[in-house]
N, C-alpha and C positions, 0 to 999 in steps of 0.2 A: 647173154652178156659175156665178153670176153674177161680171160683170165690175168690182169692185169699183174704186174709184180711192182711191189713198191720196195722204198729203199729211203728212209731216214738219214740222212749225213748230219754229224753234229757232235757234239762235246756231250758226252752222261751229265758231268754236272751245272751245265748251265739251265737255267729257270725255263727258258722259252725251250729249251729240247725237254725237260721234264716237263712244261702244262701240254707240249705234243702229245709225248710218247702216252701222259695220262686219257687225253680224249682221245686216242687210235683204240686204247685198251678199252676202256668205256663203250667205243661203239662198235667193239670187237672186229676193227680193221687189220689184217695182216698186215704186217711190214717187217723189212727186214734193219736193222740199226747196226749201221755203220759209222764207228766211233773214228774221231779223226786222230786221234792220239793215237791209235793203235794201225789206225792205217789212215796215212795224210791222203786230199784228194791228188790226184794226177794232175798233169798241165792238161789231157784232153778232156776229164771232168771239168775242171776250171772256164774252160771253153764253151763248152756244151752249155756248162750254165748262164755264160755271158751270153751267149748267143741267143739263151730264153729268155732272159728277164731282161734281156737290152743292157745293161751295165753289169759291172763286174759283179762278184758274189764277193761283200767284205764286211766283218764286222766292224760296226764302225763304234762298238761301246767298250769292249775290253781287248786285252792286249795281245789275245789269243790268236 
């Protein structure tokens, strides 16, 4: 099985990154957590992401 590397982007205090962060922990998944506050994504992250998920990456609940 190859050695994947993961990577969490996301705000600490929002709900839906903390019920993540909790089941990674729970099913003892590495990852690495990358807070946006502390380092916003790039325009070529932004991209990468459009380019998976077919539309933009936005939250569309709060202000953030």
């Amino acid at each position: 099985m190859k050695n994947v590397e993961r990577r969490l982007f996301g705000i600490p205090n929002c709900d839906t990154v903390k019920k993540v962060r909790a089941y990674l922990e729970k099913k003892k998944i590495d990852y690495d957590f990358v807070d946006f506050k502390k380092r916003p994504p790039t325009a070529s992250d932004i991209e990468r992401w459009k380019a998976f998920a077919k539309t933009w990456p936005a939250n569309t609940k709060g202000p953030t």
